[in-house]
C-alpha positions in Angstrom: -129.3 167.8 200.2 -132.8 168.8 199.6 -134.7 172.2 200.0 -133.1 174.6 202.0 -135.1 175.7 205.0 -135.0 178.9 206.9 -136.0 178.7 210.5 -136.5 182.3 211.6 -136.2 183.1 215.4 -136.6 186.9 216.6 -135.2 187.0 220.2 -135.7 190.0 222.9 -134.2 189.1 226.3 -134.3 185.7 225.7 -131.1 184.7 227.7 -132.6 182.1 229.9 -134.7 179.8 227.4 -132.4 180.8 223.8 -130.1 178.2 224.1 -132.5 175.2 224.3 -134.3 176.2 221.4 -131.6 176.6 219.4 -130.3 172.9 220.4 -133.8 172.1 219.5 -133.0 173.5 216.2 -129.8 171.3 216.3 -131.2 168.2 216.8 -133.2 168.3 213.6 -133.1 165.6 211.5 -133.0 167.6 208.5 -129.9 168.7 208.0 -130.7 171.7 205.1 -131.1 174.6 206.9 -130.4 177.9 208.1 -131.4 179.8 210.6 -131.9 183.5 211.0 -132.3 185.8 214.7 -132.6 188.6 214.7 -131.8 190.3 218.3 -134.8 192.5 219.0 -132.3 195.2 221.1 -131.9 192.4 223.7 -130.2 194.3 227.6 -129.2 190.9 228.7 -126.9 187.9 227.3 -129.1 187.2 224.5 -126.7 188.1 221.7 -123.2 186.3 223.7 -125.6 183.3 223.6 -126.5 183.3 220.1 -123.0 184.5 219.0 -121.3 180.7 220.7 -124.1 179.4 218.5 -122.8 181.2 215.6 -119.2 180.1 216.0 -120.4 176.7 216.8 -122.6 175.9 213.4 -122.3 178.6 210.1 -126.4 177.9 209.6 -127.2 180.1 212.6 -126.6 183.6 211.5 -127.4 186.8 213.6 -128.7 190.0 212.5 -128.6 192.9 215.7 -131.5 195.2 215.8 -133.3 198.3 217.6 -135.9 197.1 220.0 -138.9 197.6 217.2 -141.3 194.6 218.3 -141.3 191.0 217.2 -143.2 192.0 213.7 -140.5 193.9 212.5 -137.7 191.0 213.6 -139.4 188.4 212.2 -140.0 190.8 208.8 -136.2 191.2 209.3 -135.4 187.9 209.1 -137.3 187.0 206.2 -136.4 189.5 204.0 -132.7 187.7 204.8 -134.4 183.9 204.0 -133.1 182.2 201.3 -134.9 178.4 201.8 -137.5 177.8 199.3 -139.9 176.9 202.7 -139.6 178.7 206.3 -140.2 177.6 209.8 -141.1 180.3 212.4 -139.8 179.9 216.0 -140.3 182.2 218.9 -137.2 182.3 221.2 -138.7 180.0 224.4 -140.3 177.2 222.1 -138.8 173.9 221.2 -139.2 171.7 218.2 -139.4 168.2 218.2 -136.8 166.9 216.0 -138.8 165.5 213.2 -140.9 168.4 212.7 -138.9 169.9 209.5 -138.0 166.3 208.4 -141.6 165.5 208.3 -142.9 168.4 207.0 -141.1 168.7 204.1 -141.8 165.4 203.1 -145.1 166.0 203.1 -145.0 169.2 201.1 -143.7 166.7 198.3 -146.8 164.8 198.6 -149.0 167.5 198.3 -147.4 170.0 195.8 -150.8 172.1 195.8 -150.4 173.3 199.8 -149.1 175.9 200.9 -148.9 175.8 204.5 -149.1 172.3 206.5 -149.5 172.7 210.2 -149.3 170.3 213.0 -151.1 170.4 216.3 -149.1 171.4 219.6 -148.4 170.7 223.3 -148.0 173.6 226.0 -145.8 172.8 229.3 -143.9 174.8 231.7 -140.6 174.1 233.0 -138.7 174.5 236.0 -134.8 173.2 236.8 -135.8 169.9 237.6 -138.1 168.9 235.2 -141.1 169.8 232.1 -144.7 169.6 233.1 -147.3 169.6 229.7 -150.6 171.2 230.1 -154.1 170.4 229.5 -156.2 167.5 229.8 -154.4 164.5 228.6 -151.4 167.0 228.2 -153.6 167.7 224.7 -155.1 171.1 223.5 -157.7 171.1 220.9 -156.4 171.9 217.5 -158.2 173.1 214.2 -157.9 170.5 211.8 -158.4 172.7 208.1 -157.2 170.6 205.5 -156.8 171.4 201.3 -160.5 170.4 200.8 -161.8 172.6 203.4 -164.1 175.4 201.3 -164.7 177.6 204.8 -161.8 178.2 205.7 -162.1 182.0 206.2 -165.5 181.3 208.4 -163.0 178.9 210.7 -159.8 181.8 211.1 -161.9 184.7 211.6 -163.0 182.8 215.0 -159.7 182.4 216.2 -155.9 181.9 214.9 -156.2 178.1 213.9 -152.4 177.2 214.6 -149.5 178.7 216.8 -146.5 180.3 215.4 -144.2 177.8 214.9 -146.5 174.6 214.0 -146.4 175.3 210.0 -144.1 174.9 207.9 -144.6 177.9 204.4 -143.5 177.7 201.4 -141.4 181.1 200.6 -143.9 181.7 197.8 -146.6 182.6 200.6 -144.7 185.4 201.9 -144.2 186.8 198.5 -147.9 186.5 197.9 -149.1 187.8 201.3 -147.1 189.9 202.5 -144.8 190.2 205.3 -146.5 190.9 209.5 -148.5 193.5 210.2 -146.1 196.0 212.7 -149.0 198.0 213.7 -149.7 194.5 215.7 -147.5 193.8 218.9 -149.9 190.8 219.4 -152.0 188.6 217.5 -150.1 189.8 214.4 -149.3 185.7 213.5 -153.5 185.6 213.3 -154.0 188.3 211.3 -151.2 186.7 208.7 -153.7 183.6 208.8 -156.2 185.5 207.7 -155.0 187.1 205.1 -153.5 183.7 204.1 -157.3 182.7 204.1 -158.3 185.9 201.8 -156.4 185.0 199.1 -157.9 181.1 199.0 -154.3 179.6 200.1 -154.1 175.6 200.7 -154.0 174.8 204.5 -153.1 171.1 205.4 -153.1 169.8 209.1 -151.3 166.7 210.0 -151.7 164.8 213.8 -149.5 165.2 216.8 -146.4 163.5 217.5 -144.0 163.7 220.2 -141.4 163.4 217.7 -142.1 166.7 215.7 -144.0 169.1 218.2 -143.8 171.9 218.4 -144.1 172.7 222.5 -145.2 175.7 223.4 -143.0 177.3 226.6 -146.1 178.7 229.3 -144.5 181.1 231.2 -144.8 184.5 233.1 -144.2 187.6 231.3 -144.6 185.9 228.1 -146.7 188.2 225.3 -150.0 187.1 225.8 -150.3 187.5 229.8 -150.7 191.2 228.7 -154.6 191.5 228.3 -155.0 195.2 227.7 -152.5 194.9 224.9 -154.0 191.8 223.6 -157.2 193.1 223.7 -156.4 196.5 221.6 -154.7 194.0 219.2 -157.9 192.6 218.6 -159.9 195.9 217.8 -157.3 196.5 215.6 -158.1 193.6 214.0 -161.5 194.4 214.0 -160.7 197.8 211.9 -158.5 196.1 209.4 -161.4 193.4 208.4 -164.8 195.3 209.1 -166.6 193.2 206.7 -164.9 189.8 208.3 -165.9 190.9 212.1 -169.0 192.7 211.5 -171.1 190.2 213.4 -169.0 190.8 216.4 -170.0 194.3 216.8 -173.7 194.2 214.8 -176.1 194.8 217.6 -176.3 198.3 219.6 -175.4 196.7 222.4 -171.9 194.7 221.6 -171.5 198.8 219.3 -171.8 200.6 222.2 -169.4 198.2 224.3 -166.7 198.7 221.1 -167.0 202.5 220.6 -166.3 202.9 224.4 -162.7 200.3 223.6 -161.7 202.4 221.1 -162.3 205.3 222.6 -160.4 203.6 226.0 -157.3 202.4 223.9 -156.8 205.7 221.9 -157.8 204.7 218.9 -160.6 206.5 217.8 
């Protein structure tokens, strides 16, 4: 059957995109997996949803939780996992159907990665039809592959993947660590990072419409909330002084950051 996979979706009032992801998970072409979601505490259908899923296919399993954030859902989750790689999804995204086929495959080609990654495409939907986003429907992706000696200098400038493009072996988790809960946002960055500090294998592979992932753009959705985005970040900046010290070097840009902490409670 091949390695197991676990595909680890933490859902918080997610009743009116859950159900196409999971199909999404469905329609994979790789057949050996499970997947894990965990109910972030949802107020609406979420849980009736995922429970027809349940009853439908034995892979999807449920685990009910107190509304503690997405870090501690996902940390749920995987402490459950028992594939020998993982595939994160968030609860509004989609998967193309080749995407865990594909990937696995390719972790048998290169046995000294850790993490392979695939670019991504955005779009928003309504009930007539999906619209991608950008120029050329394309968004400019990092390309870090195993060779790469800087790859710390390219993920302390920004997260070089969304959550669900890789595909990890379980080992990293084990080696890293599990997400950061003090972090409601940008916590899948700071994982890169410390991915990064301890010299782990990165390997990118192209596009296809076939594997995806796609990105769901909508309002509401996590990072439309600047202030808490932004606090995320100075967080950030705390936890790797060293990393980010040329972000807040000069009087000027230490002046501007002292007045954020002081503005976000945190110093």
């Amino acid at each position: 059957m091949g390695h197991l996979v676990s595909i680890v979706i933490p859902c918080y009032n997610s009743q009116e995109f859950i159900a196409a992801t999971l199909d999404s998970v469905l329609h994979q072409t790789y057949l050996n997996w499970e997947c894990i979601l965990v109910d972030d505490g949802s107020s609406d259908s979420t849980i009736d949803t995922i429970l027809a899923y349940c009853s439908r296919d034995p892979r999807f399993q449920l685990i009910k939780s107190l509304h503690r954030g997405v870090s501690f859902a996902r940390n749920l989750a995987l402490t459950s996992c028992k594939g020998e790689f993982v595939q994160l999804l968030d609860s509004d995204d989609l998967l193309g159907k080749n995407k865990i086929e594909t990937q696995v495959a390719l972790f048998e080609l290169n046995k000294d990665v850790d993490i392979i990654y695939s670019g991504a495409r955005y779009f928003v939907s309504n009930l007539k039809n999906i619209t991608f986003v950008g120029r050329n429907n394309l968004f400019p992706t990092i390309e870090i592959t195993k060779f790469d000696s800087n790859v710390l200098d390219v993920v302390k400038l920004r997260n070089p993947f969304v959550t669900p493009s890789p595909l990890y072996r379980k080992s990293v988790f084990e080696s890293v660590g599990l997400y950061d809960t003090n972090l409601h946002y940008l916590e899948d960055w700071d994982f890169q990072i410390r991915c990064a500090l301890q010299n782990l294998k990165f390997q990118y592979f192209t596009f296809e419409p076939e594997i995806g992932p796609f990105i769901r753009l909508r309002n509401g959705s996590l990072m439309d909330d600047r202030k808490q985005v932004l606090r995320s970040k100075i967080v950030l900046y705390n936890k790797y002084p060293d990393l980010f010290k040329d972000q807040i070097l000069d009087s000027r840009k230490r002046s501007i950051y002292q007045k954020l902490l002081y503005k976000l409670g945190l110093k």
